[in-house]
N, C-alpha and C positions, 0 to 999 in steps of 0.2 A: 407962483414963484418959479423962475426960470433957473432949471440948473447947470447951464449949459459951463463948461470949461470944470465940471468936477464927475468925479466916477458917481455912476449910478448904477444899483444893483437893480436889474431890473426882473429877477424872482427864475423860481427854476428850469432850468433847459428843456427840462424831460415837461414842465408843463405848459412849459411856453410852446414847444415844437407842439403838442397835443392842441394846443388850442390853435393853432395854425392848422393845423389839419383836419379839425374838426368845422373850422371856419372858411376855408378855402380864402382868408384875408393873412399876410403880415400883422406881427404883433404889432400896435405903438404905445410907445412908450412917451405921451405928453410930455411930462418936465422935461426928457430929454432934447424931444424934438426931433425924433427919429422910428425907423420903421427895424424890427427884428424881420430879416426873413429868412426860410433856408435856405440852405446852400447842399444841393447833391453829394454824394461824396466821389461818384462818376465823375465828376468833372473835375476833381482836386487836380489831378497832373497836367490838364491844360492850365487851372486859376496858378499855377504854380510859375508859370512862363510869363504869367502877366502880372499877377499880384504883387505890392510889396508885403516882406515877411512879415512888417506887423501887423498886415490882417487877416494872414494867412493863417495860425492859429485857428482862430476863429471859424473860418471857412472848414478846418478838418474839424471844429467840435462840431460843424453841422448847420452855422447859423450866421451871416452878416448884421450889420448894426450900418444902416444907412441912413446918411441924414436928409430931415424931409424936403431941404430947399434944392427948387429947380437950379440945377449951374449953372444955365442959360440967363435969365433975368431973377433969380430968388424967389420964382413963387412957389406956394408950398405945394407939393406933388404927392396930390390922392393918387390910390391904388382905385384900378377899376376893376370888381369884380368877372364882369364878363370877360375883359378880356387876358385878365391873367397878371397884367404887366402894370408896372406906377404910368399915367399919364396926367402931361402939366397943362394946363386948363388955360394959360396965360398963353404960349404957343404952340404948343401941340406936341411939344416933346416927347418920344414913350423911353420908357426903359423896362427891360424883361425885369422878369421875378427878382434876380438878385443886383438889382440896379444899372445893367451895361445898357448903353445907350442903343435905340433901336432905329428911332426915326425922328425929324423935327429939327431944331438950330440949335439944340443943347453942343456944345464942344466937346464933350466927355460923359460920360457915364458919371452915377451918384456918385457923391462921395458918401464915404462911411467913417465911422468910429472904432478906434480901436477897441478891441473887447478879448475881456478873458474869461472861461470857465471855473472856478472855483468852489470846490466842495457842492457841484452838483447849477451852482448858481450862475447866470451870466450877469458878470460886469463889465459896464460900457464906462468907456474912458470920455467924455466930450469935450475935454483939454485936447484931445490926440484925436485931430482931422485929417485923413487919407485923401488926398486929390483922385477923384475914380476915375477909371480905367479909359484910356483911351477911345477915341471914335475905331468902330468896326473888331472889337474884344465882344466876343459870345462864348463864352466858356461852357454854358448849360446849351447851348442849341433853342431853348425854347422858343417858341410861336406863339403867337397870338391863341387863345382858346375862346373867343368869342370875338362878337362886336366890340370895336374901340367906343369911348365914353366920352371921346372928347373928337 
């Protein structure tokens, strides 16, 4: 069952960040259709110039909520472990860790879901879809840390 356009709690911050980091993968979350990843907190004051507010939040609790469809053609965009970053398998699209568009014919960076923190928990809104970030937005600086997968 698809839950897409209702809030989903998707369990707590402190364990979800732990299993990202334990994993060296974003969390996902199936029903929603979306990837948890974090977000530095070094780079808040540049996400601050690009971000709209409402997912900015989010980004100081530490963690984005992107959704998994490529903006380019809608296919669904695995994270490649080697190289750090999501890439789309359909055209080659990359985007860094926290979804900003790196390379390929993607138009924008992921889009994401708005999400709040709540007594420890992150809830993801998938009624409330963010258009992501313009072409040439690198807020983390990250690079590639391996071979690309696609």
């Amino acid at each position: 069952v698809l839950l897409v356009g209702s809030k989903i709690s998707a369990g707590k911050l402190e364990d979800i960040l732990g299993t990202i980091r334990d994993t060296r993968k974003p969390f996902y979350v199936a029903v929603g259709r979306f990837y948890l990843s974090p977000y530095p907190p070094e780079a808040l004051d540049k996400a601050k110039k690009v971000y709209s507010p409402a997912v900015l939040p989010g980004m100081e609790a530490g963690v984005v909520a992107l959704y998994q469809k490529c903006v380019h053609l809608g296919c669904r965009v695995p994270w490649c472990k080697s190289s750090q970053w999501f890439e789309c398998p359909c055209h080659g699209s990359q985007y860094n860790r926290v979804g900003e568009k790196q390379g390929g014919p993607a138009p924008r960076g992921l889009d994401r879901f708005v999400l709040e923190v709540s007594g420890g928990n992150i809830i993801v809104d998938t009624g409330n879809l963010v258009i992501g970030p313009p072409i040439g937005t690198n807020t983390t600086g990250q690079s590639p840390e391996g071979a690309p997968c696609v």
